[in-house]
NUKELUM-538974 format. One record per residue: y, x, z of N, C-alpha, C in turn; residue in one letter. Coordinates in steps of 0.001 Angstrom, whole numbers, plus 500000, padded with zeros to 6 digits. Layout:
YXZYXZYXZA...
// end
This chain:
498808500860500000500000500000500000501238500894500000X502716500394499222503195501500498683504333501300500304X505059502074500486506208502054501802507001501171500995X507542500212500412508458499219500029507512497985500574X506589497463500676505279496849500648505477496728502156X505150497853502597504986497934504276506331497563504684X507470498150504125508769497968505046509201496305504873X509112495731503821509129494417503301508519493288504137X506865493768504531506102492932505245506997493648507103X507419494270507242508109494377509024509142493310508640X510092493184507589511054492865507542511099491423508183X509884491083506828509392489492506993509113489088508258X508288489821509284508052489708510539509001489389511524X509700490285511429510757489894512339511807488829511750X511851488586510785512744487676510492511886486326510787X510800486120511390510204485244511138509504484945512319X509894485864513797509511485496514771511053485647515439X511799486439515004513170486818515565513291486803516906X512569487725516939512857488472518553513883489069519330X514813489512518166515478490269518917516729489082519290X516521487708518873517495486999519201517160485762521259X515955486758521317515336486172522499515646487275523782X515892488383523277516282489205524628517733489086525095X517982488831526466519119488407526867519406489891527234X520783489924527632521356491216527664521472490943529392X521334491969529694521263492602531385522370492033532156X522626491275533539523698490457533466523626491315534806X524898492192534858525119492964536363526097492619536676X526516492676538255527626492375538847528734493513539570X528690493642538547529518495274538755530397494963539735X531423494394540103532008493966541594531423494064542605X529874493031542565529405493299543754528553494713544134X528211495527543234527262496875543244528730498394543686X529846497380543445530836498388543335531128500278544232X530619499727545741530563500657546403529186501446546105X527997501471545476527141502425545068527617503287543490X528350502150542984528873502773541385529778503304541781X530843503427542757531692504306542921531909505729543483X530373505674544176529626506988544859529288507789543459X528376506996542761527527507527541964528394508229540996X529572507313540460530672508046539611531500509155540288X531711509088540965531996510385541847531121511866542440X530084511274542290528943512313542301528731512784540656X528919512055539443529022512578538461529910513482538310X531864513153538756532888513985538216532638515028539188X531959515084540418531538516707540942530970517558540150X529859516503539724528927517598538301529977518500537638X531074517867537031531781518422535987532977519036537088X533575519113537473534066519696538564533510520951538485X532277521202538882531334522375538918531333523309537531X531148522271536641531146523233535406532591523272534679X533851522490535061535081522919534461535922523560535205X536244523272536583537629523985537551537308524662537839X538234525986537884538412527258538119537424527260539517X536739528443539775535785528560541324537212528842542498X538127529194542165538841529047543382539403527484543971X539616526286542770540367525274543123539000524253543134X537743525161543241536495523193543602536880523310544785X536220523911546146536762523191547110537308522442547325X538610522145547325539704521391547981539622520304546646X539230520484545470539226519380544629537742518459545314X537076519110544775535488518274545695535582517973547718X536234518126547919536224517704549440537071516659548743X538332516540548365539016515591548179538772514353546969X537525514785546290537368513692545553535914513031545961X535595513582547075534413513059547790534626512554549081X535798512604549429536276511489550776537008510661549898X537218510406549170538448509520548179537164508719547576X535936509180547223535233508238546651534635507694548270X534043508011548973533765507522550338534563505985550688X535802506334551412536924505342551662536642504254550671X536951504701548695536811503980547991535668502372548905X534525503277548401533121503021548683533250501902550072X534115502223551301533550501769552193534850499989552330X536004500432551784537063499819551377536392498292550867X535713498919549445535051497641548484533861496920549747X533058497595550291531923497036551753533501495972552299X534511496731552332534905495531553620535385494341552916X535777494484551383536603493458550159535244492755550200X533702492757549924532799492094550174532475491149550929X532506491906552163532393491214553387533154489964553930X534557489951553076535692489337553553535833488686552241X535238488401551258534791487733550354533640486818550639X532967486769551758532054486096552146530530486452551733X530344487863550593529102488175550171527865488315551690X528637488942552598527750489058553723526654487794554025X527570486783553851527425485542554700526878484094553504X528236483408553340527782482239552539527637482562551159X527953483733550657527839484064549408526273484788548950X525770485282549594524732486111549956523737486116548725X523644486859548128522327486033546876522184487723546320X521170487352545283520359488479544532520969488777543392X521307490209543320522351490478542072521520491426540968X522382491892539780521620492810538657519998492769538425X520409491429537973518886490620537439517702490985538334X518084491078540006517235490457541113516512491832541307X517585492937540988517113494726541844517686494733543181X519251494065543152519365494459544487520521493550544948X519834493087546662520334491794547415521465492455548122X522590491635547969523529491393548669524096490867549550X523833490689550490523784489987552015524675491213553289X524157490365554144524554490688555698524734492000556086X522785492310556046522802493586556551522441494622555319X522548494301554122523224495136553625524428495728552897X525246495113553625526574495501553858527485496212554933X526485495586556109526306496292557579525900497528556712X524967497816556731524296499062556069524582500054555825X525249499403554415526043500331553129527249500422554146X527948499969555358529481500266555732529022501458556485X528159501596557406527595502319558584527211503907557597X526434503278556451526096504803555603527439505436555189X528325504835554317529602505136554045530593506313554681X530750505367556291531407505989557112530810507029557975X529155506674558011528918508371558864529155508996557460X528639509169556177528567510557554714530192511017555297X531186510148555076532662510374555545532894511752556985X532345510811557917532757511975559427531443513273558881X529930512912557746529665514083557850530286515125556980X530986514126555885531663515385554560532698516568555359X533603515907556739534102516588557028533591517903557745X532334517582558648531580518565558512531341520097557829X530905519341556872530368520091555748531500521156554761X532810520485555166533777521214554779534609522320555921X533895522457556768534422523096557966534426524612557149X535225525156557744535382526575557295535818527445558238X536391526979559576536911528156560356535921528663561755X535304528138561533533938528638562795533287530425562541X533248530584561379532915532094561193533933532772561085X533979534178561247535363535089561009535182535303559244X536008535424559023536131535585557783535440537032556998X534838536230556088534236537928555168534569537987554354X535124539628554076535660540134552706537363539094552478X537573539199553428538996538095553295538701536925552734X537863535841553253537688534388552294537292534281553545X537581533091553882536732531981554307535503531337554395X534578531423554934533549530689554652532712529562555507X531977528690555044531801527732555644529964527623555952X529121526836556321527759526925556993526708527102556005X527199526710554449526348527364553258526186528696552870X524738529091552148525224529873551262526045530613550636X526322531458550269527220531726549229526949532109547653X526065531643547431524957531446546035523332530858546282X523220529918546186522250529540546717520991529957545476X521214530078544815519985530562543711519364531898543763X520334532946545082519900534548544936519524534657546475X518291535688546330517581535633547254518058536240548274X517526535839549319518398536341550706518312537691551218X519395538479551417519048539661551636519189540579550263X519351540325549320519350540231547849520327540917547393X520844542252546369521763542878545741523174541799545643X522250540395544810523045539267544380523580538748545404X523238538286546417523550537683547618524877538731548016X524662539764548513525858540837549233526878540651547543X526859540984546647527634540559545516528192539237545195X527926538440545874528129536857545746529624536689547032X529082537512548437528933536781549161530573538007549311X530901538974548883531842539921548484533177539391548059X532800538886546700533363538177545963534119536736545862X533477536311547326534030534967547850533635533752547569X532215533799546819531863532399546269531171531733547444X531363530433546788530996529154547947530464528191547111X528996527757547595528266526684547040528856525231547043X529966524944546553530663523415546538529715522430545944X528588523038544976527780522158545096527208520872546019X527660521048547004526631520843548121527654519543548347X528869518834547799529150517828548011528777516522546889X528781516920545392528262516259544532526676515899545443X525791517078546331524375516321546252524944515607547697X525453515729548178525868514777549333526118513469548837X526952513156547904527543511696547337526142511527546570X525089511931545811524016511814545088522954510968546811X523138511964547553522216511372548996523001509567549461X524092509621549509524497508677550071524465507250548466X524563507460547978523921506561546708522995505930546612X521746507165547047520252506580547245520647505893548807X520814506380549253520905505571550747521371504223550473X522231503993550027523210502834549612522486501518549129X521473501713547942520542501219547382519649501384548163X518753501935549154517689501865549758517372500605550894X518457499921551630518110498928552340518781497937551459X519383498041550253519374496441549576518959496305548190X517587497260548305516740497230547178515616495907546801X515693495286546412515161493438546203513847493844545730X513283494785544677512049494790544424511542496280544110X510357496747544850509592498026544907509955498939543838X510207498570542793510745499775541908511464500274542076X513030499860542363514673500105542969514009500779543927X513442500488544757512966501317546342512616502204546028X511398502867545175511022503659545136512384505109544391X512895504397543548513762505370542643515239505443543849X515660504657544443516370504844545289515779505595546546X514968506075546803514277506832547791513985508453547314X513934508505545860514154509986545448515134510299544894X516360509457545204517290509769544816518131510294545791X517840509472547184518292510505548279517502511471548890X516355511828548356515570512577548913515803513543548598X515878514059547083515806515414546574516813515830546714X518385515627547108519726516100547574519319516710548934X518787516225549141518583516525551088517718517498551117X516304517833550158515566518762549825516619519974550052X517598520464548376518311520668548150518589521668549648X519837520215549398520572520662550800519987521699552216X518718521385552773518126521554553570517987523392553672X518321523956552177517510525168551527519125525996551806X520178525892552178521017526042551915522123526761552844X521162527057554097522132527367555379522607529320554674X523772529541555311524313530621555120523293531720556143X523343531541557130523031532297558209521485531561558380X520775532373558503518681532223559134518382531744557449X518902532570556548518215531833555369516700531764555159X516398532194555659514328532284555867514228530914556314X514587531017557231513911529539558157514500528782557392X515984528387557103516667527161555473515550526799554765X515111528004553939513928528195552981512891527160553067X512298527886554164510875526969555226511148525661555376X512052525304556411512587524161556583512496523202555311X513180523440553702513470522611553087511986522415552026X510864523672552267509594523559551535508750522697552129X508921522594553779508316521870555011508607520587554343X510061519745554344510458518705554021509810518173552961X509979518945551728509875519024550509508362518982550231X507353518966550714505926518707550975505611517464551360X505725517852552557505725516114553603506418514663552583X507336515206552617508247514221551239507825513565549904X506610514928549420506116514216548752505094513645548294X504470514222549711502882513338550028503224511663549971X504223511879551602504807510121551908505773509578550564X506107510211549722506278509507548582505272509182548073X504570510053547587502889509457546590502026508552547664X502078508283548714501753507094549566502423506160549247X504139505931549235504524504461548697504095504222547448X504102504962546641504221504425544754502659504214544857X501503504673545911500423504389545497500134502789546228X501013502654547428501344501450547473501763500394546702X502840500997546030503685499991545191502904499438543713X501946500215543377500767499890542666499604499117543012X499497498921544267498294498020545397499225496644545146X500310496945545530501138495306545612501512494996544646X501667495757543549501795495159542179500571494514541367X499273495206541889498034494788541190497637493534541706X498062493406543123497898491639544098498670490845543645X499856490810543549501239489726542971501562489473541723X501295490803540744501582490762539470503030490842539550X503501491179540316505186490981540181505591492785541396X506626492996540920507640494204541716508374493171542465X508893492048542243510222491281543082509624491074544469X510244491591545387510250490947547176510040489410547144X510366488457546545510532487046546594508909486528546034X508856487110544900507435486803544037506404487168545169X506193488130545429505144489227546081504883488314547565X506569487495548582505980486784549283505644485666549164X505746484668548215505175483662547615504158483993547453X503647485093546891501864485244546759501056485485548097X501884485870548676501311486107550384500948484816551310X502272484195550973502311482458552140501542481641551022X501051481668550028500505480790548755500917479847548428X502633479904548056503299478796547925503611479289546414X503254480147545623503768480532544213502601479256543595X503327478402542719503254477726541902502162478355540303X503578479166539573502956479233538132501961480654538230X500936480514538759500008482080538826499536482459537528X499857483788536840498992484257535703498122484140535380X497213483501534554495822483559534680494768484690534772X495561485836534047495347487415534109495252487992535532X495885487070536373496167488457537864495677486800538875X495015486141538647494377484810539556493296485796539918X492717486363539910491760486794540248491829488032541597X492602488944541053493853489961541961494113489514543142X494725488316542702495569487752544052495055487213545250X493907486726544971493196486761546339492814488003546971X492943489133546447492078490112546992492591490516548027X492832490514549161493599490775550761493611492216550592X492898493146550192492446494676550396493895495270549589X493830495196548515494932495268548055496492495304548397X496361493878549127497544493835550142497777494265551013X496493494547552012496903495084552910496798496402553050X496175496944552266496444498797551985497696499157551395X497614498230550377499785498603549776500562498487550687X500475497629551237501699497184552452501863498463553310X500422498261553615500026499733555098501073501199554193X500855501642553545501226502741552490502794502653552166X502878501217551621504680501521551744505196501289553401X504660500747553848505183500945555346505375502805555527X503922502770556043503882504651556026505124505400555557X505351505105554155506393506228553663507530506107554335X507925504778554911509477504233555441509554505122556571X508110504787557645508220505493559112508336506706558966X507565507537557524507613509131557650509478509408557440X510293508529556815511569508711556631512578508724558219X511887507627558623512371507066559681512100508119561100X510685508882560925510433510235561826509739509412562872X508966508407562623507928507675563720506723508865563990X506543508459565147505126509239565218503900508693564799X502877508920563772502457510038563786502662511202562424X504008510318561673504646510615560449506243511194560937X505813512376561634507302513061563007507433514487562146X506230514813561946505933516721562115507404517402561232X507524517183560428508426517616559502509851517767560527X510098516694561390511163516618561854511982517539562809X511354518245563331511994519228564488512073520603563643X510963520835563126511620522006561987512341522135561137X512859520699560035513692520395559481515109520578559969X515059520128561327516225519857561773516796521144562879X515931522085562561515988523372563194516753524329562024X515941524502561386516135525474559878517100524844559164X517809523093558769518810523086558356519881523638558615X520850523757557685522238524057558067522963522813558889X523381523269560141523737521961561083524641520658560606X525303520807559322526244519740559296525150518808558420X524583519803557523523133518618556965522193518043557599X521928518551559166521228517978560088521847516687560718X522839517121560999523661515526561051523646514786560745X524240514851559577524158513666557983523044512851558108X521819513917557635520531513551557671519851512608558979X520193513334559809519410512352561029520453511098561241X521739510970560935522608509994560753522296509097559824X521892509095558607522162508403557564521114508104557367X520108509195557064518594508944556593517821507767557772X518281507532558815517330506570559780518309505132559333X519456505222559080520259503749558859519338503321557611X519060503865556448518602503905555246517179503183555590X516539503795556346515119503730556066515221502640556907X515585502146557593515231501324558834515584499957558225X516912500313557483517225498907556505515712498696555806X515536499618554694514412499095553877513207498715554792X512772499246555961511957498719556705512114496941557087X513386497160557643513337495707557844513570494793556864X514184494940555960513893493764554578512265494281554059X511493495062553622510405495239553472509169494155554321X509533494164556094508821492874557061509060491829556944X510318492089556698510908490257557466511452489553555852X511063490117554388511256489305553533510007489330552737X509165490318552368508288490629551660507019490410552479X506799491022553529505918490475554235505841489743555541X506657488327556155506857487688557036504983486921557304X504725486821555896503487486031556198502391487044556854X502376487866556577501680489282557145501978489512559221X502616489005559508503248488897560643501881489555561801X501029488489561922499726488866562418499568490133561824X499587490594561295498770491959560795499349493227561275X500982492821560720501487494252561003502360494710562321X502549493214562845503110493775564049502142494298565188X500954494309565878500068494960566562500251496536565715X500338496734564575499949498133564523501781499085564952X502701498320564060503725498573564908504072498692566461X503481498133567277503140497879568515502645499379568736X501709499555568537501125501190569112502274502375568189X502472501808567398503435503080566434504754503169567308X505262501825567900506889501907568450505843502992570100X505313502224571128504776503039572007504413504615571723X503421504685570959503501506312570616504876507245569951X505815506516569694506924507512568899507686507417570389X507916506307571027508834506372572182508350507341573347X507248507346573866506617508677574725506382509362574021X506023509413572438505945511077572281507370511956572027X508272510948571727509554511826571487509866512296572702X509981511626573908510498511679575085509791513110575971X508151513186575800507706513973576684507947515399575550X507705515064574435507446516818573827509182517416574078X509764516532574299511479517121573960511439518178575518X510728517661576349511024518182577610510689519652577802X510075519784576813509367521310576418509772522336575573X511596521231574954511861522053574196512989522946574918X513198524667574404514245525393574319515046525672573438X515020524949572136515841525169571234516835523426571419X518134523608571155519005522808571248518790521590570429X518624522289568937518683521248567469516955520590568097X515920521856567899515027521122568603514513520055569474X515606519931570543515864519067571220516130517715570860X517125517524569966517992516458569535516873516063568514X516275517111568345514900516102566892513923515269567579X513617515907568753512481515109569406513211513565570132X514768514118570697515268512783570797515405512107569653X515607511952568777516237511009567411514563510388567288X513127511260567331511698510892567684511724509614568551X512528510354569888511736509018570670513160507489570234X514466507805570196515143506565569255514617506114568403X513759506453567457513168505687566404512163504538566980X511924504802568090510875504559568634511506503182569557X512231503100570575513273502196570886513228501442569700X514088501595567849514804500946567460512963500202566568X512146500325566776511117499644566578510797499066566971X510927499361568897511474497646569348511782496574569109X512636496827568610513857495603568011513498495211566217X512725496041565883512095495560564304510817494701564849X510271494954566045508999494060566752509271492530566881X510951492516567209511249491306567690510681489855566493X510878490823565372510974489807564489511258488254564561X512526488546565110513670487160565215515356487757564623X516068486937564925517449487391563716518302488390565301X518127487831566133518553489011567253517569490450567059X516425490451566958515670491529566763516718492589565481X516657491837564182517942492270563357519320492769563496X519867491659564150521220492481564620520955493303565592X519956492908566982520486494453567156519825496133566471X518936495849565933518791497302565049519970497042564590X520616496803563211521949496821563009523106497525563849X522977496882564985524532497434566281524036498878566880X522242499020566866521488500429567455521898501509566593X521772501000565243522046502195564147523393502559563861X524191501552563884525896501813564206525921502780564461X525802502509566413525965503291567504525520504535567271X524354504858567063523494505722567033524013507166566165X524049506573564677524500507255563675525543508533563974X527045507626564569528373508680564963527696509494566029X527400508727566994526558509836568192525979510968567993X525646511041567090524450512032566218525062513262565557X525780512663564820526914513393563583527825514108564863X527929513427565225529717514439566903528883515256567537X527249514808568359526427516404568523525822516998567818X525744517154566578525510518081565965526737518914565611X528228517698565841529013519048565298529533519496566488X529524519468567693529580520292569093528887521316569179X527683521148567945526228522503567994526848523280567186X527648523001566336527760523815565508529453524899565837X529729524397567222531038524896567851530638526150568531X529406526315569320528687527244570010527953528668569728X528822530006569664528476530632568053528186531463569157X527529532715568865527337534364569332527660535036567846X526825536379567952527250537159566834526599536585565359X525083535689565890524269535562564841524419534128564307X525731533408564651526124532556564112526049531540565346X525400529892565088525240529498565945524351529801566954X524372529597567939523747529889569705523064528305569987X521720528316569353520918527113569768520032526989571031X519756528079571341518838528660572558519368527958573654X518688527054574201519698526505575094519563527320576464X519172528654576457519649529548578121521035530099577558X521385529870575930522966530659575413524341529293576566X523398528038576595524279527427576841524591527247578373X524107527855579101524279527911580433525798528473580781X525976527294581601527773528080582499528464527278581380X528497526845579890529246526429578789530519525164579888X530201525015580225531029524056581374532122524325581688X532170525701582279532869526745582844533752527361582180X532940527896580848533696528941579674534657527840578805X534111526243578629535018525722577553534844524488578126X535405523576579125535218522416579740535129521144579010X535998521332578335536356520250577053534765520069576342X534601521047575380533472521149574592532200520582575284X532298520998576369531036520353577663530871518989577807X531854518625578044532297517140578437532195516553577325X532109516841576171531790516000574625530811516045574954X529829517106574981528628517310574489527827516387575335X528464516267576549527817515321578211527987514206577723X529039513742577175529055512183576802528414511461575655X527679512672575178527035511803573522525588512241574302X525162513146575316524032513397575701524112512102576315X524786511309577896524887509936578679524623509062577249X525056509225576456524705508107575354523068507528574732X522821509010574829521781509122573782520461508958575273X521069509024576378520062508705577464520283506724578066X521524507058577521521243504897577323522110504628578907X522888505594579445523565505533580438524930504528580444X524690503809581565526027502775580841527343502846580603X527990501941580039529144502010579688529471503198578370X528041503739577440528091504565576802527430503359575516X527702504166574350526939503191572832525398502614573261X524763504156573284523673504168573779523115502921574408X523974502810575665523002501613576745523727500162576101X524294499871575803524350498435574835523803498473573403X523424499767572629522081499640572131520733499506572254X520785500021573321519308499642574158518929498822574702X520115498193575424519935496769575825519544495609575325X520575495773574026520223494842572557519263494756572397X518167496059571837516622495815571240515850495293572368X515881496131573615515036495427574846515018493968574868X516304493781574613516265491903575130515679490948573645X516253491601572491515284491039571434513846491278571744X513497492322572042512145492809571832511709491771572833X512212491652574355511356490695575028511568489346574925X512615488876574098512411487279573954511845487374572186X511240487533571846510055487747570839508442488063571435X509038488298572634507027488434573252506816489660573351X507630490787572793506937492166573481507791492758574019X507429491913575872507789492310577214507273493566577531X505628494081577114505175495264577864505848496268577377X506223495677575922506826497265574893508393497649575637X508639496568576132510478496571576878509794497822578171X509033497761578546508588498249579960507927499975579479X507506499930578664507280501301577879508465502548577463X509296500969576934510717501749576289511718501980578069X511666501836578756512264501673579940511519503192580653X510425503478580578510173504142581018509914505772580193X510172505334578897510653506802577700511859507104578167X512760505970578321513990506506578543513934507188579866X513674507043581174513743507348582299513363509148582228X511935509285581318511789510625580671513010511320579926X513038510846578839514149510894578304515801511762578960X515692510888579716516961511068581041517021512350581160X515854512618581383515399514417582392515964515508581626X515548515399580354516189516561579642517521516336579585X517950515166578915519416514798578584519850516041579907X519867514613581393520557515358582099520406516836582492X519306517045582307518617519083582705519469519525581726X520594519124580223521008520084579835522396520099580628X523006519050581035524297518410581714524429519552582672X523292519707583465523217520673584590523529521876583971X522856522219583636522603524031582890523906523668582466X524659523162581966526241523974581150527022523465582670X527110523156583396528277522425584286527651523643585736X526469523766585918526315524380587293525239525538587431X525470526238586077524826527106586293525867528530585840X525530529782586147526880531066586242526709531130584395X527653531510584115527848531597582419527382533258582479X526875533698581558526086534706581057527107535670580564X527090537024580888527699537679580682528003537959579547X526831538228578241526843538210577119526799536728576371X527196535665576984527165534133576691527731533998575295X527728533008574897528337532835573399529724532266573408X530920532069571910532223531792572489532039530318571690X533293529716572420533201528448571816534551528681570350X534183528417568932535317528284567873536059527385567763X537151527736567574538486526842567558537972525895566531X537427524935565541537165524257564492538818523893563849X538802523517562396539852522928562172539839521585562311X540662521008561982540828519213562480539846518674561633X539104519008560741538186518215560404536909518405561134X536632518884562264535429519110562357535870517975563913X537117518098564047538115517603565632537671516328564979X537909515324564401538432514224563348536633513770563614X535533514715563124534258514160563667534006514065564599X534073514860566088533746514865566941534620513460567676X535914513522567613536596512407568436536417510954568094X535485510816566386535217509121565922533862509426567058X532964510202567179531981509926567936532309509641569385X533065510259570078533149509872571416534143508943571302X534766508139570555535556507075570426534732505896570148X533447506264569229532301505232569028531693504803570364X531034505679571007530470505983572076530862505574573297X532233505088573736533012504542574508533496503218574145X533980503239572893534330501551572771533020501142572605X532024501124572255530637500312572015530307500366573352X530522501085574178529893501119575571530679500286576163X531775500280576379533096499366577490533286498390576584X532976497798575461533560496742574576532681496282573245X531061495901573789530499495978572505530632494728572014X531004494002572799530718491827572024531173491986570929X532357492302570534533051492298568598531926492814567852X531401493907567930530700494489567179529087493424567203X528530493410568290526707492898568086527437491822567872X528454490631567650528358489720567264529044489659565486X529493491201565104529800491623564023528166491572563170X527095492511563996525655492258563328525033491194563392X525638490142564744525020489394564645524676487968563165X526145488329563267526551487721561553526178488178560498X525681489497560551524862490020559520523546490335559350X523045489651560243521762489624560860520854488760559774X521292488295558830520319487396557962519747487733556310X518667488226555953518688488189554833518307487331553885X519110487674552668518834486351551450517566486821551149X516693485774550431515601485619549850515956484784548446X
// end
C-alpha cells in the first residue's frame, strides 16, 4: 500500500470519529493554586539568577527574591482564606489534583511562614570570622569539589558561595505546599519528590564537618528512597483495588457506595489484600517523613550532619507537610478503614512517644538531642491524628503551628554557640552558657519549657489540645502514655536548663556570635510564638478550629 493510501485512510479516521473534538482542555484555577505557582516561579527565576547575575550580586538578589516570593506566597494563603476558600468555598480544584479547604491553607500558611523565618537563617553570614576577606555563611563554598580538595581551598579563596541553596529551598517548600492538599496519589507522590530531593541536596552542603554533610545526606538519601518505593508500590496496590488515583473514588470503593464500577476492575475491588497492603505502604512512607518510630533511624544523623539552618527548615516544615498528607490520606481516603488502622497507629503513636523520650536522655550531642525530641513530638501529634474527630484535626493543626517556629528559633540559638571548629554541639561545650551570655540562655530555656509542654509556653496548649482530642475520641490510655513521655521528656529538657544556668563555664568554653538581624528576626518570631500561644491560645485553636474540615 503506497504512503498516500495509508495517510488518506488516518485522515478518513479521524475525520470520522473526531476525537480530537472530544478532549476538553485542562480547566485550572490559577487564583486558587496561586501561592504554590508563585513559589515555583520563583524557584525558576533563581535557576536563571544562577546562570545570568554576576557571582558577586546572587546573594542579595536570591535572598531578596526568595522572601519576596515567600510573603507573595503567604499574602495570596491569607486573600484565600478571607475569600472564604478555607471554609464555605472549599472544593476540589485543577481537574480534582488538588483540594482547597481549611487545613490546607492552615498548612500552606504555617509552611510559608516557617521557609520565611528559615530563609533568614540560611542567609546568615556573620557567625564565622571572615575568610580571605568575604563573608561567609553555613554552606559550602562549592559544593561539587571535594572536601579538603585543591578546588575547595581555591573556591573557598576566591569568595564563592553556594546561593544555590535558596532556589532548592523555594523548590522544597513547593513540594511541601502541594503535599497536604494533594486530592489524588499521583500529585502525592510527585509532590513528595519534589521536596525531597532539595533537602537531599541541601543536607550535603554544610561548610564546616563536610564528611559527616556527605553521610548525613547519603543516610537520608537511601532511607528516602526505600520509603519512597514503599508509597508508589502502594499507590499501585490502591490503584489496582479502585481503578481510580482520586481520594474521593478510592473511598467510595472502600464504604461501597461507588455506583458505576468497571467491569474490568469488579473483580479487583473486592480484593481487601490489596487495600490493605497499599494503604499500610503509603501510610509507612508518610510516618518515615514524619520520623515515627520504627521509620526514626535516619533522623538523628540527618539532623546531626546537616548544616543547622537546613535542620531547622527541615524538622519545621517537613513534619507540617507530612502530617497534613497523613491526615487527609485517614480521614478522607480511608475513614472506612477506621477499624483497621487506628489500633496499629495506637502502638506506632506509644512507641515513637517513649522511644523519642527515653533514647534522647542518652544523648550528648545538642542537634542530637532535639532529633530524638522532634521523635518523641511526632509521637504526641499522633495522638491527636488517633482522635479521628474534627478537634483531633484542629488540634494537630494549632500542634504544628506551635511546634514549627519553636524548632526553627532552637536551631538558630545552635547555631549562635561556636568554638574554633565552628558550631559547639557537645553539650559539656554548653555548660556555664548562662553565665557567659544570659540572654542566649534564656531563649534557648524558653523554647526548651516549650518543647517540654511547660505552661504558659506553645508547647503546653499544644499538648493539651491533642490530649483532650485524643481522650474524647476514646484513646484515654494513649493520653496517659503521652503524659508520662513527657514527664521523661522533662528530664533532659530541664538537665540542659541546669548545665547552662548552674554549672562553672569552662575555661576553654565556646563564644556566643553576635548574628545579624536576620538570624535576631528568627529567633524573636519563635519566642514571640511560644509566649503568645502559651498566654493567649483561644484566637488561634479556634483559628484551626475553623480549619479543621476537609472537602471531599
Amino acid at each position: 500500500m503506497s504512503a498516500t493510501a495509508v495517510h488518506s485512510l488516518w485522515t478518513t479516521a479521524a475525520t470520522a470519529a473526531d476525537p480530537i473534538s472530544k478532549i476538553d482542555a485542562p480547566k485550572i484555577e490559577y487564583w486558587q493554586l496561586s501561592p504554590t505557582l508563585v513559589i515555583l516561579g520563583a524557584a525558576l527565576v533563581g535557576v536563571l539568577v544562577e546562570a545570568f547575575v554576576p557571582r558577586r550580586a546572587r546573594y542579595l538578589t536570591q535572598v531578596l527574591v526568595s522572601a519576596a516570593a515567600l510573603i507573595l506566597g503567604f499574602v495570596a494563603v491569607l486573600l484565600l482564606a478571607a475569600d472564604g476558600y478555607g471554609t464555605t468555598k472549599a472544593h476540589i480544584a485543577a481537574m480534582g489534583a488538588i483540594a482547597v479547604d481549611g487545613p490546607s491553607l492552615f498548612l500552606q500558611g504555617v509552611i510559608l511562614l516557617s521557609g520565611l523565618v528559615g530563609l533568614f537563617t540560611f542567609a546568615e553570614r556573620r557567625l564565622d570570622p571572615e575568610a580571605h576577606g568575604n563573608r561567609v555563611d553555613s554552606f559550602a563554598a562549592q559544593g561539587a569539589s571535594v572536601p579538603g580538595s585543591d578546588s575547595e581551598k581555591a573556591a573557598l579563596k576566591a569568595g564563592f558561595t553556594t546561593t544555590e541553596v535558596f532556589p532548592l529551598l523555594l523548590f522544597a517548600v513547593a513540594g511541601m505546599l502541594v503535599f497536604p492538599s494533594a486530592n489524588d496519589l499521583l500529585t502525592l507522590f510527585v509532590a513528595l519528590e519534589v521536596f525531597s530531593l532539595p533537602l537531599y541536596l541541601l543536607c550535603a552542603l554544610a561548610r564546616r564537618k563536610r564528611l559527616l554533610s556527605q553521610e548525613a545526606a547519603v543516610k537520608y538519601f537511601l532511607l528516602g528512597a526505600f520509603a519512597s518505593a514503599f508509597t508508589l508500590f502502594g499507590i499501585a496496590l490502591l490503584y489496582g483495588y479502585a481503578g481510580s488515583m482520586s481520594y474521593s473514588t478510592i473511598a467510595q470503593v472502600v464504604d461501597g457506595s461507588i455506583t458505576n464500577i468497571n467491569p474490568a476492575l469488579a473483580d479487583t475491588m473486592g480484593n481487601d489484600a490489596l487495600l490493605l497492603i497499599g494503604g499500610a505502604m503509603i501510610v509507612m512512607g508518610l510516618l518515615f517523613k514524619v520520623g515515627a518510630v520504627p521509620f526514626h533511624m535516619w533522623t538523628p544523623d540527618v539532623y546531626q550532619g546537616a548544616p543547622t539552618p537546613v535542620t531547622g527548615f527541615m524538622a519545621a516544615a517537613t513534619k507540617v507537610a507530612a502530617f497534613g498528607a497523613l491526615l487527609r490520606l485517614l480521614y478522607v481516603v480511608l475513614p472506612g478503614l477506621r477499624w483497621d488502622w487506628r489500633p496499629v497507629m495506637w502502638g506506632v503513636a506509644v512507641i515513637t512517644m517513649l522511644g523519642g523520650a527515653i533514647v534522647a536522655i542518652t544523648q550528648t550531642d545538642i542537634k542530637r538531642l532535639l532529633a530524638y525530641s522532634s521523635i518523641a513530638h511526632a509521637g504526641f501529634i499522633l495522638a491527636g491524628v488517633i482522635a479521628t474527630t474534627r478537634d483531633g484535626v484542629s488540634s494537630v493543626l494549632f500542634y504544628l503551628g506551635a511546634y514549627s517556629f519553636v524548632t526553627i528559633g532552637a536551631f538558630a540559638v545552635v547555631t549562635l554557640v561556636r568554638d574554633a571548629g565552628g558550631e559547639a554541639t557537645h553539650l559539656s561545650k554548653w555548660a556555664g552558657l548562662g553565665r557567659r551570655s544570659p540572654l542566649v540562655a534564656a531563649v534557648f530555656a524558653v523554647f526548651l519549657l516549650s518543647f517540654a509542654g511547660i505552661p504558659l509556653t506553645a508547647g503546653f496548649a499544644g499538648k493539651f489540645a491533642v490530649f483532650k482530642a485524643a481522650a474524647a475520641g476514646g484513646a484515654a490510655p494513649l493520653v496517659v502514655v503521652g503524659v508520662l513521655s513527657s514527664a521523661i521528656a522533662a528530664f533532659f529538657y530541664i538537665r540542659v536548663i541546669v548545665l547552662m544556668f548552674f554549672s562553672e563555664p569552662r575555661p576553654d568554653g565556646p563564644t556566643v556570635a553576635v548574628p545579624s538581624p536576620l538570624t535576631m528576626v528568627t529567633i524573636g518570631v519563635g519566642v514571640a510564638v511560644t509566649l503568645v500561644l502559651g498566654v493567649a491560645p483561644q484566637y488561634f485553636l479556634d483559628l484551626a478550629n475553623q480549619a479543621g474540615v476537609f472537602v471531599r
